[in-house]
C-alpha positions in Angstrom: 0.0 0.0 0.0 1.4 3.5 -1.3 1.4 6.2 1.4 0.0 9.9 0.2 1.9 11.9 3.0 4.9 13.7 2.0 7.5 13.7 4.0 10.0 17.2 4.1 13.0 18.0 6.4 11.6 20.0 9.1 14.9 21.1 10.3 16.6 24.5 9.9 19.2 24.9 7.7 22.0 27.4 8.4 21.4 30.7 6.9 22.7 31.3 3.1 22.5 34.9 1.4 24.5 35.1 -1.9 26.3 31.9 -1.1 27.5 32.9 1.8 26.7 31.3 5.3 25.6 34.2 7.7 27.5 34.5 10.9 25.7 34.1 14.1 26.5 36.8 17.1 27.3 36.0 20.4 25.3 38.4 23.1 26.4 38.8 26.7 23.5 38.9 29.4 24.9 40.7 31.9 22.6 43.2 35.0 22.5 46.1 32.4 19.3 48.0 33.6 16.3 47.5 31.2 18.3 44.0 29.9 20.0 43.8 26.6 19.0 43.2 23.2 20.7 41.6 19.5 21.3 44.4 17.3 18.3 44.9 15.2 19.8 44.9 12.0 21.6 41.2 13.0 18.9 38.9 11.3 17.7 41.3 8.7 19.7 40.3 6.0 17.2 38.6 4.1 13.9 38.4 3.9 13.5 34.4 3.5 15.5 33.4 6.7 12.4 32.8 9.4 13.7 31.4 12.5 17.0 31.8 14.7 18.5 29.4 16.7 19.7 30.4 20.3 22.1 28.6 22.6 22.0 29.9 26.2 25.9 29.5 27.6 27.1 29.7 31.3 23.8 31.0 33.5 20.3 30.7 33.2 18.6 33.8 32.1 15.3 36.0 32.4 13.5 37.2 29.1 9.9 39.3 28.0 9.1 40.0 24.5 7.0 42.9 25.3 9.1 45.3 25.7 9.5 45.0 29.5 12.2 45.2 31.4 13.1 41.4 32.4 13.5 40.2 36.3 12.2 37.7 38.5 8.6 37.8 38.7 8.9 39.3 35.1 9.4 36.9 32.2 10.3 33.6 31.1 13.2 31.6 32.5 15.4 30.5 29.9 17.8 27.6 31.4 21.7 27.0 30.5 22.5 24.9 28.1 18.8 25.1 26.5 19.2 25.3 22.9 16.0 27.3 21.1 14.9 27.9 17.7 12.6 30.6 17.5 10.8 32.8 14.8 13.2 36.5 14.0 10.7 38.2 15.2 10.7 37.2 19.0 14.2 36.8 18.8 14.3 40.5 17.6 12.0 41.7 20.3 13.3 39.5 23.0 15.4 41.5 26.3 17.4 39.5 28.3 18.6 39.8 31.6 20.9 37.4 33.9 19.2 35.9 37.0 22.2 35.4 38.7 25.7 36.9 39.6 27.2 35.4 36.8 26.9 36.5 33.0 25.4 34.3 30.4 26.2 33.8 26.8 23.6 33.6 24.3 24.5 32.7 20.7 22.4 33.1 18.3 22.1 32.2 14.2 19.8 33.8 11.3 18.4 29.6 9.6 15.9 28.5 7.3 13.3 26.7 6.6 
C-alpha cells in the first residue's frame, strides 16, 4: 500500500544569502538595567531566513518580549544549556537579563526553513 503523505526535512538549515553562510552573534546577558537586546539589523539580512536558533551558555537567564524590562517575577526563564529555535521576530524583540551573579552567553544564528 502506497502512502500519500509527503514527507520534508523540518529542520533548519544554516542561513545562506548570496552563497554565503551568515554568521551568528554572540550576546552577553549581563545586570545592564532595562536588559539587553541583539542588534536589530543582526537577522535582517534577508527576507526568507524565518527562524533563529539560540544557545543559552554559562547562566540561566530571564527574558519578555514585550518590551519590559526582564526580572524575576517578570518573564520567562530560559535555562543554560537550553538550545531554542525561534521565529526572527521574537528573537528581535526579546530582552534578556541574567538571573544570577554570573553573565550568560547567548549565541544566536539567522536559519531557514
Amino acid at each position: 500500500m502506497s502512502s500519500s503523505y509527503n514527507i520534508n526535512n523540518i529542520y533548519p538549515k544554516p542561513g545562506i544569502f548570496n552563497g554565503t553562510v551568515l554568521s551568528g552573534s554572540a550576546l552577553t546577558v549581563d545586570a545592564t538595567a532595562g536588559g539587553v537586546q541583539f542588534a536589530s539589523t543582526l537577522f535582517s539580512q534577508n527576507d526568507k531566513f524565518v527562524l533563529v536558533d539560540l544557545d543559552i551558555q554559562a547562566a540561566d537567564v530571564y527574558v519578555t518580549y514585550d518590551g519590559t524590562t526582564p526580572a524575576a517575577g517578570n518573564g520567562h526563564i530560559l535555562k543554560q544549556n537550553a538550545y531554542l529555535t525561534w521565529p526572527r521576530a521574537r528573537a528581535q524583540a526579546a530582552k534578556f537579563i541574567r538571573t544570577t551573579s554570573t553573565s550568560a552567553t547567548i549565541y544566536a544564528s539567522p536559519s531557514a526553513v
